[in-house]
PAKE-862063 format. One record per atom (N, C-alpha, C): residue number from 1; x negated, y, z; atom name. Coordinates in steps of 0.05 Angstrom, whole numbers, always signed. Atoms other than C-alpha are relative to their C-alpha. Example, Ala and Ser with C-alpha at 12.3 -4.5 7.8 and 13.67 -1.06 7.14 Angstrom:
residues 2
1, -18, -24, +0, N
1, -246, -90, +156, CA
1, -18, +24, +0, C
2, +16, -24, -1, N
2, -273, -21, +143, CA
2, +15, +22, +14, C
END
This chain:
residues 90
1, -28, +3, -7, N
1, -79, -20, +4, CA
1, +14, -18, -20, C
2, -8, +15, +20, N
2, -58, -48, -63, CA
2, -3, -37, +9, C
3, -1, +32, -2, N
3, -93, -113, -56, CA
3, +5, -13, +25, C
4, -9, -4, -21, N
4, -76, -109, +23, CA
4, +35, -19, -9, C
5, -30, +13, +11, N
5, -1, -116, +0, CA
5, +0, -27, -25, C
6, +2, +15, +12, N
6, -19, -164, -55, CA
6, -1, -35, +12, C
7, +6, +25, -19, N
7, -43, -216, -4, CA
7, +25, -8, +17, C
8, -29, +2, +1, N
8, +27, -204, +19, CA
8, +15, -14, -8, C
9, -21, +16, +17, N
9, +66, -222, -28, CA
9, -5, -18, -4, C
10, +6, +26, +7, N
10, +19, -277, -50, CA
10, +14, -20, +22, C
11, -4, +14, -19, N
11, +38, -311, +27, CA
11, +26, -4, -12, C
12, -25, -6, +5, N
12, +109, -303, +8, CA
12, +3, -10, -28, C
13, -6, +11, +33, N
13, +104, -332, -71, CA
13, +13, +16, -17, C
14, -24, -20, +30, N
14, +121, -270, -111, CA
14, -33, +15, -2, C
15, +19, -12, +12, N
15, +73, -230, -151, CA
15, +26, +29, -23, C
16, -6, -19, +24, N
16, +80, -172, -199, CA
16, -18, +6, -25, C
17, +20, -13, +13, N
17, +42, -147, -258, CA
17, -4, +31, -7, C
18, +11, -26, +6, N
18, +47, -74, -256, CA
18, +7, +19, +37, C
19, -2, -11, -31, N
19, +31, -30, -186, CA
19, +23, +1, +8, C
20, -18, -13, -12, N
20, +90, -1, -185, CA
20, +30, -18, +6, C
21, -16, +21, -11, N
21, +125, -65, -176, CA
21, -9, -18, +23, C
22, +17, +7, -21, N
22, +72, -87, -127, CA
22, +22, +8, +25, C
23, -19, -10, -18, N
23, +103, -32, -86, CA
23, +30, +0, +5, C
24, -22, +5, -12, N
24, +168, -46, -88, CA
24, +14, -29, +3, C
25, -1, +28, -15, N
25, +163, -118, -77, CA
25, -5, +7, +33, C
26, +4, +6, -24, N
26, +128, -98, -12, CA
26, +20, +13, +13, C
27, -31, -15, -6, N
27, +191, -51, +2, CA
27, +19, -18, +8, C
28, -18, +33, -5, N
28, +238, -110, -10, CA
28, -5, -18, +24, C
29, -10, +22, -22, N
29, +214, -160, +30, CA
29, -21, +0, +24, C
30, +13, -19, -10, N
30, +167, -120, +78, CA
30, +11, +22, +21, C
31, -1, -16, -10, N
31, +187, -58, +89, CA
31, +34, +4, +16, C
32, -31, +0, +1, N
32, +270, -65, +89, CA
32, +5, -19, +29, C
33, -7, +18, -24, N
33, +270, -128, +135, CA
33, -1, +4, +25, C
34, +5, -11, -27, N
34, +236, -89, +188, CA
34, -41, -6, +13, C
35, +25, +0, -12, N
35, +158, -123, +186, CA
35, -20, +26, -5, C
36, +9, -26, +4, N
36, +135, -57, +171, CA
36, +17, +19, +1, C
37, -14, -26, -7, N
37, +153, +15, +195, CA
37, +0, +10, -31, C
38, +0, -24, +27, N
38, +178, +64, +133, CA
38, -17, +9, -2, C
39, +23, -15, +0, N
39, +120, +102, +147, CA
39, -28, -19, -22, C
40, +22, +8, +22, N
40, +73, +51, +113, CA
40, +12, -3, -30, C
41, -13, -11, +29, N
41, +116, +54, +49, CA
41, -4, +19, -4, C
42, +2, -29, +3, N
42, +112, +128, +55, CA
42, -34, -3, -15, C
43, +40, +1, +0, N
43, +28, +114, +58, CA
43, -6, -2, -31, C
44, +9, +19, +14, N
44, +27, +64, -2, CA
44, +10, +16, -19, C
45, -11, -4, +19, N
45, +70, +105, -43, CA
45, -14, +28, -6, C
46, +17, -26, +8, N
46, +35, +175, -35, CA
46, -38, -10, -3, C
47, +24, +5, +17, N
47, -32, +141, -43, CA
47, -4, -5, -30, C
48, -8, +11, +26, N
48, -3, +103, -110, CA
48, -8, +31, -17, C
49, -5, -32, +19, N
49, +17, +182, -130, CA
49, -25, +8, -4, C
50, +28, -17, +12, N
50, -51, +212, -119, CA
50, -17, -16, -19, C
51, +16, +7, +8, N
51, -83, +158, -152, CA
51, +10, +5, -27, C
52, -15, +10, +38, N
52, -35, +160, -223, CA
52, -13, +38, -6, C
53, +12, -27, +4, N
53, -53, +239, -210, CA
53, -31, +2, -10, C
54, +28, -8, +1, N
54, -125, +228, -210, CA
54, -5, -15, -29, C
55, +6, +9, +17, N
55, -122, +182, -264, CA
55, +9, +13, -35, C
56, -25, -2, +27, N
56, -67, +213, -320, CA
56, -8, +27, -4, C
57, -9, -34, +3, N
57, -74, +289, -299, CA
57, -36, +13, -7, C
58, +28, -14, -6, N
58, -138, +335, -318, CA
58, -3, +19, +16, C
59, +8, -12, -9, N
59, -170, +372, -280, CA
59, +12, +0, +43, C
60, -10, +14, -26, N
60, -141, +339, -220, CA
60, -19, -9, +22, C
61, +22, +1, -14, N
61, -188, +334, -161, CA
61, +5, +7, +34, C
62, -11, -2, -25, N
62, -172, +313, -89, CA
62, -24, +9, +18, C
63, +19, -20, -11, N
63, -201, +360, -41, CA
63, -5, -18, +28, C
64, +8, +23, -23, N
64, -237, +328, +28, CA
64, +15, -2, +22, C
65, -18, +6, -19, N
65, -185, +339, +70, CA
65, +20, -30, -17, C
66, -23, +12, +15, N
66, -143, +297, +25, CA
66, -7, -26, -11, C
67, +10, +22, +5, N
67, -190, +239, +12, CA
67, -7, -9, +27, C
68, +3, +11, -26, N
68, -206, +232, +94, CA
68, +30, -10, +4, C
69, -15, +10, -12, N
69, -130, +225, +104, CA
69, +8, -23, -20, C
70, -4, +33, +9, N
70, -125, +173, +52, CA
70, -19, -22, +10, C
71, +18, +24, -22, N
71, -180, +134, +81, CA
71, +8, -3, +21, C
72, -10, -1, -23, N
72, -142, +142, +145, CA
72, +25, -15, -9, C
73, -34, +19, +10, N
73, -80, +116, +110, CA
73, -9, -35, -2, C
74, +6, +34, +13, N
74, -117, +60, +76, CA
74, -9, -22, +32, C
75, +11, +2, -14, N
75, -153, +45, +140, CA
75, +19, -20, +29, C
76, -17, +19, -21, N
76, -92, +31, +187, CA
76, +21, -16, -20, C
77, -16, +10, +15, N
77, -49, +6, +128, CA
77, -9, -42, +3, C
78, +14, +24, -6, N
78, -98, -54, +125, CA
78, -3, -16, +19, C
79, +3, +23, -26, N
79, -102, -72, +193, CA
79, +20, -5, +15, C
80, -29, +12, -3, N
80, -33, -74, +201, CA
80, +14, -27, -21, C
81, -3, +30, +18, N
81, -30, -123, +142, CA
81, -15, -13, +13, C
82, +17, +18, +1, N
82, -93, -155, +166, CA
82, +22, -18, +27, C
83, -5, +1, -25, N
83, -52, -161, +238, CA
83, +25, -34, -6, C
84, -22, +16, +1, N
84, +13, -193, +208, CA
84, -9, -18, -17, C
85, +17, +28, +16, N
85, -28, -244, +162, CA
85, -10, -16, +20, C
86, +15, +21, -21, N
86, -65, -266, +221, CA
86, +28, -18, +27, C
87, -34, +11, -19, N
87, +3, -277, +269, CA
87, +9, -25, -22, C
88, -6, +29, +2, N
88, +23, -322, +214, CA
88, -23, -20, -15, C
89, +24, +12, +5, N
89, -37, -353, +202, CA
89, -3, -12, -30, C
90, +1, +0, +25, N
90, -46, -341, +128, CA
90, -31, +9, -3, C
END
């Protein structure tokens, strides 16, 4: 999803250097304008969470319900990016 939105912004000429500016670049000029539903912000931002969880917190450990629906997140997140990259032929 990360590098999904990355390829984003790159089309567009903005970058960031830390995730959590990633995501709210794609918020800005993305999510706000209307080429994406709120709901994929919602995605990007509770994936972001579990991942700072899995990384920062001990004993932290996402259970398989909870790693299928992120692969389900990641899954349509991407091919809704892949969709609107290809429309403008980036």
């Amino acid at each position: 999803m990360f590098y999904a939105v990355l390829a984003l912004l790159t089309s567009i000429g903005k970058g960031a250097s830390k995730h959590s500016g990633v995501i709210a670049l794609f918020d800005q000029h993305f999510v706000k304008p209307g080429h994406f539903p709120k709901e994929m912000s919602k995605a990007i931002h509770k994936v972001f969470d579990l991942r700072q969880m899995g990384d920062y917190r001990e004993f932290f450990v996402l259970g398989e319900e909870q790693v299928q629906e992120v692969l389900d997140l990641a899954d349509g997140f991407v091919e809704k990016v892949k969709d609107l990259l290809e429309r403008k032929k980036i």
